[in-house]
PADREN-100309 format. One record per residue (C-alpha): residue in one letter; x, y, z. Coordinates in steps of 0.2 Angstrom, whole numbers, plus 5000, padded with zeros to 4 digits. Each point is the difference from the previous one (the first is absolute). Example, Ala and Ser with C-alpha at 12.3 -4.5 7.8 and 13.67 -1.06 7.14 Angstrom:
REM PADREN-100309
 code    X    Y    Z
    a 5062 4978 5039
    s 5006 5017 4997
END
This chain:
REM PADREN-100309
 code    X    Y    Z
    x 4828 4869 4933
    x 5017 4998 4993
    x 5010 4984 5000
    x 5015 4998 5012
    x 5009 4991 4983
    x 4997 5016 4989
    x 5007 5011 5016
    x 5016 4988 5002
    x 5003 4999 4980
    x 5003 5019 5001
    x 5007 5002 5019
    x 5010 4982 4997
    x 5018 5009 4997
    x 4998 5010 5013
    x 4991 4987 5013
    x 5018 4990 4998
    x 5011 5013 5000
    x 4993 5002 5016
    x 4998 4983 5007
    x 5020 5001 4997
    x 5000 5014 5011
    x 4992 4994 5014
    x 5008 4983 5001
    x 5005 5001 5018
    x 4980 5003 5005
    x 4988 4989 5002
    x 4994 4998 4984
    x 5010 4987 4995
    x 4987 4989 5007
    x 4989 5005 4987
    x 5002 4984 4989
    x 4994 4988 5016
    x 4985 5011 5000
    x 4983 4994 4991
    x 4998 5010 4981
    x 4985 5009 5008
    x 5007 5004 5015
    x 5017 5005 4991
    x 4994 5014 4987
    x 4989 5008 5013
    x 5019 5003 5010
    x 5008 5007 4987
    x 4987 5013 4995
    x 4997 5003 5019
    x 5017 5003 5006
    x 5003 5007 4980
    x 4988 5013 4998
    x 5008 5012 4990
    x 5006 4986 4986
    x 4980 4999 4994
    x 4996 5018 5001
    x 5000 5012 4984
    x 5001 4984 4988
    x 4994 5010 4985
    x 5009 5018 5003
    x 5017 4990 5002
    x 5006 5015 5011
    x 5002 4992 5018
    x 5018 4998 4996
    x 5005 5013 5016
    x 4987 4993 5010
    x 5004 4983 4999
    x 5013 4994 5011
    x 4991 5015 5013
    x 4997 4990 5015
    x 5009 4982 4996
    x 5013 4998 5013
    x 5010 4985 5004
    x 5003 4997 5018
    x 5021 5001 4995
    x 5000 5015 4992
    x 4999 5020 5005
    x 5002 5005 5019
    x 5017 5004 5007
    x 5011 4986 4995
    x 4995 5005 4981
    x 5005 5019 5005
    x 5017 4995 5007
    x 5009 4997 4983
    x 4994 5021 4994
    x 5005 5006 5017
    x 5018 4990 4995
    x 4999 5008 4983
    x 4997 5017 5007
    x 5013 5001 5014
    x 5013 4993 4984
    x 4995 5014 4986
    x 4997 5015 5011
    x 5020 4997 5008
    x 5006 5007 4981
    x 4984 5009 4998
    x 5000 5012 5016
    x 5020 5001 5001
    x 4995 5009 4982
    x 4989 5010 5006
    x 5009 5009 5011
    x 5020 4999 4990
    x 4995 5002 4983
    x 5000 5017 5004
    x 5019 4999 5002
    x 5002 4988 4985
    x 4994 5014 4991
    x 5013 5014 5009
    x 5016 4991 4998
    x 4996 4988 4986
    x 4989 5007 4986
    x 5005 5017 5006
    x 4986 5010 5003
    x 5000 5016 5013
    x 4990 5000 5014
    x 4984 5004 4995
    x 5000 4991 4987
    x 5005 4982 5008
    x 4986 5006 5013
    x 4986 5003 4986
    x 5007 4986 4990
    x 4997 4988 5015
    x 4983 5006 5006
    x 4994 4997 4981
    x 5007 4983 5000
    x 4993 4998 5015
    x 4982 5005 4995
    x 4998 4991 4985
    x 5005 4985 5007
    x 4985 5001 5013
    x 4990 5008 4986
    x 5005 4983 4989
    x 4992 4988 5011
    x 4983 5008 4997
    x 5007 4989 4983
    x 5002 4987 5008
    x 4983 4999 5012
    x 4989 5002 4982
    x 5009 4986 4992
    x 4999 4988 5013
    x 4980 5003 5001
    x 4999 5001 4982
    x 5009 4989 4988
    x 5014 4990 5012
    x 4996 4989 5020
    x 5011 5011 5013
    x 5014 4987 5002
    x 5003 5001 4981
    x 5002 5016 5000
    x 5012 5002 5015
    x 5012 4990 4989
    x 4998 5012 4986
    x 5006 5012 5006
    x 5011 4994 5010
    x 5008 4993 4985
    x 5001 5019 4993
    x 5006 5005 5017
    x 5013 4988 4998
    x 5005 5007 4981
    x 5003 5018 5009
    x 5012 4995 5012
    x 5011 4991 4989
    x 4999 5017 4989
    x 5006 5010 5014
    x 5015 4986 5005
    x 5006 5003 4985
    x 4998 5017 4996
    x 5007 5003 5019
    x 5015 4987 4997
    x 5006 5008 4983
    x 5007 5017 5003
    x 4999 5003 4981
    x 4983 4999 5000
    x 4997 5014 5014
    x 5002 5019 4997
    x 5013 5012 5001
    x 4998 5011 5014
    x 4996 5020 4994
    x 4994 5016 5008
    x 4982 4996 4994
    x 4981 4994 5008
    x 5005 4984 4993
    x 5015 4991 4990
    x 4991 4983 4994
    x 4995 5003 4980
    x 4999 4988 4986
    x 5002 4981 4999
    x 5007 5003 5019
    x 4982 5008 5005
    x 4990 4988 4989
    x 5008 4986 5013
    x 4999 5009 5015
    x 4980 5004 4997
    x 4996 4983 4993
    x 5010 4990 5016
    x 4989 5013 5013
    x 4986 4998 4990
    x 4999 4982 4999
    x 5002 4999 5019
    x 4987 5010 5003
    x 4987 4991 4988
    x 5006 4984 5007
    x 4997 5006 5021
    x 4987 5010 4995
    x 4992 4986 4995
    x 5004 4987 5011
    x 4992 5012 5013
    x 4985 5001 4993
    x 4996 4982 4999
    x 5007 4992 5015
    x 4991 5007 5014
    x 4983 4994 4994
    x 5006 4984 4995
    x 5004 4999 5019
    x 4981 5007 5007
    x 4995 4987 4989
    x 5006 4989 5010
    x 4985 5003 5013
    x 4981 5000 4993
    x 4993 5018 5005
    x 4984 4991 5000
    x 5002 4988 5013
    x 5003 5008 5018
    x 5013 4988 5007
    x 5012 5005 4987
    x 4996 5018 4996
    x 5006 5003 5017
    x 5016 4996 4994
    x 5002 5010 4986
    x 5006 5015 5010
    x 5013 4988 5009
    x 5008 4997 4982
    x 5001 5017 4996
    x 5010 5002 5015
    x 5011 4987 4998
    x 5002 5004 4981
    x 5007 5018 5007
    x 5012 4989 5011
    x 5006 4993 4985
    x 5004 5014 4991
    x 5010 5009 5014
    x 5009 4987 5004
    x 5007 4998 4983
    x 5000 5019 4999
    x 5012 5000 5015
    x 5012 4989 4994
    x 4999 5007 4983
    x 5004 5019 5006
    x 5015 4992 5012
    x 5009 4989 4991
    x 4995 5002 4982
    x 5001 5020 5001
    x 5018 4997 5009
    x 5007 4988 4987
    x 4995 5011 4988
    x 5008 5016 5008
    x 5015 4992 5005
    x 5004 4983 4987
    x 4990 5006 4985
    x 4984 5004 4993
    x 5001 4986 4989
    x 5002 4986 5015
    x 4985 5010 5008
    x 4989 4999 4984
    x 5007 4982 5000
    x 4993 4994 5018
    x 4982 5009 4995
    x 4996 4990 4983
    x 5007 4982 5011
    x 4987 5005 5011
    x 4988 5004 4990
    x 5001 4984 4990
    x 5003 4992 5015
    x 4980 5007 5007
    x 4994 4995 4983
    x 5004 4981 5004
    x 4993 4999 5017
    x 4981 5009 4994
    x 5001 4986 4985
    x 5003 4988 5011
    x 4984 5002 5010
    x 4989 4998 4984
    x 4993 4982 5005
    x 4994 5010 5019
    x 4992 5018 4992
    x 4981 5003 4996
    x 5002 5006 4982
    x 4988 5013 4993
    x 4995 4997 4984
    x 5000 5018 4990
    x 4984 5007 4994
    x 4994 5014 4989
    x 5010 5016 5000
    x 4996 5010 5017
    x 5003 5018 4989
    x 4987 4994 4986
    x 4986 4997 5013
    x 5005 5018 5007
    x 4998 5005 4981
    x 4985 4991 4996
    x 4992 5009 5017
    x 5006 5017 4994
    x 4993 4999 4981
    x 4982 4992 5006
    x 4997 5012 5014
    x 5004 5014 4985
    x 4989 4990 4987
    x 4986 5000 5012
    x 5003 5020 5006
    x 4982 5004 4994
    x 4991 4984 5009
    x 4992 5003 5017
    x 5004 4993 5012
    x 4987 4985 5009
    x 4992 5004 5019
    x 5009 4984 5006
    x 5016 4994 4999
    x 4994 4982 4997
    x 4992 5005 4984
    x 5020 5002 4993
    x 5006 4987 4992
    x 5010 4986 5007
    x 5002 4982 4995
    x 4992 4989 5014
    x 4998 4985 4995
    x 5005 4983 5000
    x 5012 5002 4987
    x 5010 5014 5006
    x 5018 4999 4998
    x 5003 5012 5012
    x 5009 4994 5017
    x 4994 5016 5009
    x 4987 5012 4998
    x 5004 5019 5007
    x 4982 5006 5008
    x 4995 5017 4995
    x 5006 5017 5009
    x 4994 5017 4997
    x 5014 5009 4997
    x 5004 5005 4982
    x 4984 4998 4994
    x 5005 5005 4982
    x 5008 4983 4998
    x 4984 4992 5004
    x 4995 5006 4981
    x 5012 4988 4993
    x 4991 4984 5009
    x 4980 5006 4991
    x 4994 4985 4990
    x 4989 5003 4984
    x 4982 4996 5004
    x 4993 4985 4991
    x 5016 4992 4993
    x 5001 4981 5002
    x 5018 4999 4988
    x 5017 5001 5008
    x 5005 5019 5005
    x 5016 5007 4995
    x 5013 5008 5014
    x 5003 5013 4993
    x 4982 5005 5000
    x 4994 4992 5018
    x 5012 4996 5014
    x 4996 4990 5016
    x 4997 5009 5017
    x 5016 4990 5004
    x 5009 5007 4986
    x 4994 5017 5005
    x 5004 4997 5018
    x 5018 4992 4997
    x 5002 5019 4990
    x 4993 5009 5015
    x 5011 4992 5011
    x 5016 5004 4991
    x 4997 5017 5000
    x 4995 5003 5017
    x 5018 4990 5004
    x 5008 5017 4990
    x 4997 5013 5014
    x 5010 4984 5012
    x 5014 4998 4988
    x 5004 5019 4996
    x 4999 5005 5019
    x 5015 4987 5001
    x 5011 5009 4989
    x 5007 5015 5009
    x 5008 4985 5012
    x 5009 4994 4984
    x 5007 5015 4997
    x 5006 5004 5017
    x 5009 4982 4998
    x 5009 5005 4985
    x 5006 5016 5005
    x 5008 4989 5016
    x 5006 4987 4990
    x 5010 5010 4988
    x 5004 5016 5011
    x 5004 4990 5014
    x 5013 4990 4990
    x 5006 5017 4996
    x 5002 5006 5018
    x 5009 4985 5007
    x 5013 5005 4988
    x 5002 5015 5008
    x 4999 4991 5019
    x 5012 4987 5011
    x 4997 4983 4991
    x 5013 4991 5011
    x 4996 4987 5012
    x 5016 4997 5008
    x 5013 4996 4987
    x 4984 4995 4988
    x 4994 5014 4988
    x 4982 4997 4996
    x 4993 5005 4982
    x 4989 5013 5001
    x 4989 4992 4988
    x 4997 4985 5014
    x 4990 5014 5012
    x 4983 4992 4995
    x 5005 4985 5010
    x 4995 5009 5014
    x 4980 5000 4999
    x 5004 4982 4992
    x 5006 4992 5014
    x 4986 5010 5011
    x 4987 4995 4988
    x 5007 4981 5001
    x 5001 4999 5018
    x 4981 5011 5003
    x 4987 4990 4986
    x 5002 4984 5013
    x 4997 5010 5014
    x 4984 5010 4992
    x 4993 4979 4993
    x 5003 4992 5017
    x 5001 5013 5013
    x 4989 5016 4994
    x 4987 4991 4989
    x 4994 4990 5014
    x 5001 5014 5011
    x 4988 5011 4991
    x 4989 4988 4994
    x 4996 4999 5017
    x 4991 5017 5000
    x 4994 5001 4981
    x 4994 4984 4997
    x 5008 4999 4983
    x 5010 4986 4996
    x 5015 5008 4993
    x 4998 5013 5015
    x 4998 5014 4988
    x 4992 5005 4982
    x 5011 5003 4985
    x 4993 5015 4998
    x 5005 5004 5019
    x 5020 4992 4998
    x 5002 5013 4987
    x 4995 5014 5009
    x 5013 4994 5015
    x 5013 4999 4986
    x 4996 5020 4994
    x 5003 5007 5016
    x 5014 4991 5004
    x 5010 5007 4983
    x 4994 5018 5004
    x 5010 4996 5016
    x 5013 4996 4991
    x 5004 5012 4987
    x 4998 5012 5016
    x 5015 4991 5011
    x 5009 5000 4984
    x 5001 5019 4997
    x 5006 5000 5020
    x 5014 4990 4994
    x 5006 5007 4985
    x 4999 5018 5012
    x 5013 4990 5009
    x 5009 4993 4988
    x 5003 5016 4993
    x 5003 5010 5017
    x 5014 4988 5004
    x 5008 5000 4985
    x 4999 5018 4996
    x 5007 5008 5019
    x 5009 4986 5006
    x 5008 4991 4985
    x 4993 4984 5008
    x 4991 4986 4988
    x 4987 4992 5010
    x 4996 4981 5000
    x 4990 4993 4986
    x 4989 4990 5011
    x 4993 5017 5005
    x 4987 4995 4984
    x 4994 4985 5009
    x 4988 5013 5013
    x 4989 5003 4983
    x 5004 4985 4989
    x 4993 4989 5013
    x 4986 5009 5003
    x 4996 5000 4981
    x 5003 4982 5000
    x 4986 4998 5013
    x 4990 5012 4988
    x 5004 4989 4984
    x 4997 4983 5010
    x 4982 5006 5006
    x 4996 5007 4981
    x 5006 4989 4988
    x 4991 4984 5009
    x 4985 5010 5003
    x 4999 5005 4981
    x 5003 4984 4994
    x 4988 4990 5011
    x 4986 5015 4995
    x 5001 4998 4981
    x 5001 4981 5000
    x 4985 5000 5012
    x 4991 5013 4992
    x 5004 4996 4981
    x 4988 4990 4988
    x 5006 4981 4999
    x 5005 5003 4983
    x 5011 5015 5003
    x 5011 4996 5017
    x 5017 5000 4990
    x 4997 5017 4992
    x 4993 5008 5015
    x 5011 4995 5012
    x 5014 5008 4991
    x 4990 5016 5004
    x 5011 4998 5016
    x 5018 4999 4988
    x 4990 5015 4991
    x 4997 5011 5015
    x 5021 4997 4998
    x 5003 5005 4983
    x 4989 5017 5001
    x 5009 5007 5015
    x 5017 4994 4993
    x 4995 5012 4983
    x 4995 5011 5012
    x 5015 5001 5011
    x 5008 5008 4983
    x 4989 5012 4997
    x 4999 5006 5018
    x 5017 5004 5000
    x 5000 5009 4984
    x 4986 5012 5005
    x 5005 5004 5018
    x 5017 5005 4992
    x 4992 5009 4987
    x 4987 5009 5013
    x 5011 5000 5014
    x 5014 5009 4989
    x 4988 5015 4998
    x 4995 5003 5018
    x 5016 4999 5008
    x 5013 5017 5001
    x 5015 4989 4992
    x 4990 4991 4985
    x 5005 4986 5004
    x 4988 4983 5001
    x 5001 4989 5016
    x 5005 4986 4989
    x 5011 5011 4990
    x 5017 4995 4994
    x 5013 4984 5006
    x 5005 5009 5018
    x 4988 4992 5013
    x 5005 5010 5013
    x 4996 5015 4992
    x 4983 4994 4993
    x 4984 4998 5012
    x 4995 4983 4999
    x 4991 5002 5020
    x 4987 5013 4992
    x 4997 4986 4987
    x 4998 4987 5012
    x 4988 5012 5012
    x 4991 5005 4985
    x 4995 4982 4996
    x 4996 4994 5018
    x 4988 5015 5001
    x 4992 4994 4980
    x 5000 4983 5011
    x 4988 5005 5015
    x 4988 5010 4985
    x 5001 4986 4988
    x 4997 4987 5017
    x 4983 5012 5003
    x 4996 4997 4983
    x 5001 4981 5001
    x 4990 4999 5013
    x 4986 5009 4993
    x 5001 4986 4984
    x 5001 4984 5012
    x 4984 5006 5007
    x 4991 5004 4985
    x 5008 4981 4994
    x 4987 4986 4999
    x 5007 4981 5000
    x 4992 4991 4988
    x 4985 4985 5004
    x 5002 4986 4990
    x 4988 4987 4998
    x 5009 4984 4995
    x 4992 4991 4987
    x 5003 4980 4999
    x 4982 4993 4993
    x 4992 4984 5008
    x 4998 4991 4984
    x 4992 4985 5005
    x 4989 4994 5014
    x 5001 4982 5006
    x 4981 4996 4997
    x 5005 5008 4982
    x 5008 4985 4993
    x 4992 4988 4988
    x 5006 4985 4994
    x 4995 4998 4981
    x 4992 4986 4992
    x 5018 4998 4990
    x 5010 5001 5019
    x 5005 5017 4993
    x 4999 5015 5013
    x 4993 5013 5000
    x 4998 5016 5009
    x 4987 5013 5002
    x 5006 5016 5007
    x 4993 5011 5012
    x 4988 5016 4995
    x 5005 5012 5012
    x 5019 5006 5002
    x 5005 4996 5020
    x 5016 5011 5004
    x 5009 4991 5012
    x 5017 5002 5009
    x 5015 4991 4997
    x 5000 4991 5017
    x 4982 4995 4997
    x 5006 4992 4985
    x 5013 4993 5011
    x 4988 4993 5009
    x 4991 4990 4988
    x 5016 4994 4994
    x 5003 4992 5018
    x 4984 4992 5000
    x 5001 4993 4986
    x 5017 4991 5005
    x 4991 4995 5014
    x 4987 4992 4990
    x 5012 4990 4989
END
């Protein structure tokens, strides 16, 4: 038996910290209600405050399933998708100038500014990996939004100045690159900060929007897949107006005024997402996801000799009323050798170490993770493909017609082609096709994760195929008739590839938030900006071996990437080469999204207390007597109970 008093004298910060919380719910109504009646509320409808009392370690678990009737759903997700649409209009118009920044400015040649980008580019999406462990780990994700938006902030103001004062920019010369010294410490440190900054603000804000919705409760899991899709929306819009107007004040007024506009913007996005704070469903951080990976790795190799028990039931997990766990992960077969990690000692009664026995869950959370490897790796060849058509294509407009009447249109605006197909196609695919093929699947969002992706991979083979035919025209014209074709001749395989991102990026987003443990959702739903990074890194290398290979086969030993003369390069046997790495690379997705098994989570929320279970003492104390046998229950059966008990009040 334990006293409700000596519960509430170790909960009693926490019980009104919350209370403070949940002022616009019912509870307020608590002080009209008899003492008896009134403490068997709060630990009804408060569960998780009176569990693991003496291991103090419930912090994460805590605030799990408290939810004010006020807070999370869309209204809450309205301020990030504000915040997104703002920073991504200087983000994105980045993305696709900075390659010229570096050309005219800071005076690199042309492979140079294109490797320089695709690196800047990578590292910013590998950064929010960054981002996603801090705001599981040490920071909530709305905290650490603003942290790095505030560093974001610091490297645009580095490159105002640095692009304002022309005696801080280098002299041009006839080498790979003229920026040393002070000049090049500036010029690093402003692109570096950027990319810390939006790397990081990635990697925390998309989860801090799922979380929004309670996967565990069917009615707003549904709607999980809807805010992805919106998110996107977000993002393109402010990508279209960034790579219009931005990239054109910066081509034509000054790079300065363009770098200007982004960090207003982004400051500007920074407000409107701290403005939401009263409406978000916070997440309280928990223990490092990368130490319980570690912890599963050394105890599997600690217990290496151990054999392992006929039935899985026999390994350990914690199951009883104390857990602090919000979900428990059943156990799957595959990668048995991690099971080793999760083989208690016979016969000990005294707290085990982690390092020496994990949890199934633990073991579980790890096998899940890598079998999300195979997903996020097959993914990666489509990133490359959009590098090479983000830089190459800025290239090739160049070389085209960029006049639209009397209007010139800089080259480095082409990716607002598949931006404004993208913007105009995700609410047709929420309201027109996702009904439509639900119809036949049965699957509330019409199709699997798994399956969107696949859609998007054929759909950028397509694309890089098309593009080869274009650039054969390109050239063909040019060449024999001394005729510049249009530049919207890019849109044919730019919108396609929109299509392509708009089915993927969504898909991979929605799969590792879904699939991911509750206490990783920020780090592995940066797996998606990931996917992005490798295939930028790879984008460089690509092009350095092809040359390197290509210049031995061929009778003028020459690369098809070789030199600054595109119209004497072979950029269409690039292009084909990658659609036909696209179709192998789609074969060998598919054979991974089979093999794939979505995890089975057995949500964990302990009935504590059972109404003939509590005693009035002899001193008008309370007390309670907890029940012997762990009941696993869903989150809408605790739901329940918390309805009929309003109804009984």
């Amino acid at each position: 038996m334990m006293t409700l008093k000596k519960v509430l004298s170790k909960r009693l910060p926490s019980l009104v910290k919350l209370l403070k919380i949940q002022k616009s719910h019912k509870l307020y109504k608590l002080r009209k209600l008899p003492k008896l009646h009134r403490q068997a509320t709060v630990i009804l409808i408060f569960p998780k405050l009176f569990m693991n009392v003496e291991e103090g370690g419930a912090k994460d678990a805590a605030y799990q399933y408290i939810k004010n009737p006020g807070q999370g759903g869309f209204r809450a997700t309205y301020y990030i998708f504000a915040m997104m649409l703002l920073d991504n209009i200087g983000f994105v118009a980045n993305m696709a100038s900075l390659v010229l920044y570096f050309l005219q400015i800071i005076c690199f040649d042309i492979s140079g500014a294109a490797t320089t980008t695709t690196n800047y580019l990578g590292t910013a999406f590998l950064l929010t990996l960054v981002g996603g462990f801090i705001s599981d780990s040490y920071m909530n994700r709305l905290n650490t939004c603003l942290l790095f938006g505030a560093i974001e902030l610091l490297g645009y103001l580095l490159l105002i100045v640095q692009s304002h004062n022309t005696k801080l920019q280098p002299e041009p010369c006839n080498e790979s690159t003229c920026v040393h010294g002070t000049k090049a410490l500036l010029f690093y440190a402003s692109i570096c900060l950027v990319a810390l900054g939006g790397g990081g603000v990635r990697g925390s804000v998309p989860a801090l929007g799922a979380d929004q919705f309670d996967h565990n409760n069917s009615k707003e899991s549904v709607h999980i897949a809807t805010f992805f899709n919106w998110f996107l929306l977000s993002i393109t819009i402010g990508a279209t107006i960034g790579v219009t107007i931005v990239v054109w004040v910066s081509s034509n007024v000054g790079w300065d005024k363009g770098f200007i506009i982004s960090i207003v913007c982004c400051f500007g996005g920074l407000c409107f997402i701290s403005m939401g704070k009263p409406f978000y469903r916070v997440r309280i951080p928990g223990d490092s996801p990368l130490l319980s990976v570690f912890q599963v790795l050394v105890a599997a190799t600690r217990n290496w000799g151990k054999e392992m028990p006929m039935n899985s039931d026999e390994l350990y997990e914690i199951r009883d009323k104390f857990s602090s766990r919000a979900e428990r992960i059943r156990h799957t077969n595959q990668f048995r050798i991690l099971d080793k990690a999760a083989i208690a000692p016979e016969g000990t009664t005294k707290p085990i170490s982690k390092w020496k026995v994990c949890t199934i869950t633990q073991v579980e959370e790890v096998k899940v993770l890598t079998r999300m490897m195979p997903i996020l790796l097959s993914t990666t060849l489509m990133n490359t493909c959009l590098a090479q058509l983000q830089t190459v294509s800025v290239q090739q407009g160049v070389l085209m017609n960029t006049k639209i009447g009397s209007f010139n249109v800089p080259s480095a605006s082409i990716p607002v082609i598949p931006l404004v197909f993208m913007s105009l196609l995700i609410p047709i695919y929420q309201f027109t096709f996702v009904p439509f093929i639900r119809k036949f699947t049965g699957h509330p969002n019409g199709i699997t994760h798994l399956q969107r992706v696949g859609v998007g991979l054929v759909l950028s083979s397509i694309s890089m195929g098309i593009a080869g035919v274009i650039e054969v025209k390109r050239k063909h014209e040019l060449n024999h008739h001394g005729y510049k074709i249009s530049l919207f001749w890019l849109s044919f395989h730019y919108s396609i590839f929109g299509i392509a991102d708009m089915f993927t990026l969504v898909g991979l987003m929605e799969f590792f938030y879904s699939e991911a443990p509750a206490g990783m959702r920020s780090l592995s739903t940066s797996f998606s900006w990931l996917s992005l990074s490798i295939g930028y890194y790879l984008s460089s290398v690509f092009v350095e071996v092809t040359n390197s290979v290509t210049a031995r086969l061929t009778s003028s030993k020459r690369g098809w990437l070789e030199g600054r003369d595109m119209n004497k390069n072979h950029i269409e046997y690039f292009y084909w080469f990658l659609a036909i790495l696209s179709m192998l690379n789609f074969g060998n997705y598919l054979f991974w999204a089979k093999w794939y098994k979505y995890k089975k989570d057995v949500v964990n929320v302990p009935v504590l207390i059972e109404e003939k279970q509590l005693i009035r003492g002899p001193d008008d104390s309370f007390s309670v007597s907890f029940v012997s046998k762990q009941q696993d229950v869903s989150v809408s059966d605790f739901d329940d109970r918390k309805e009929k008990l309003d109804q009984v009040k």
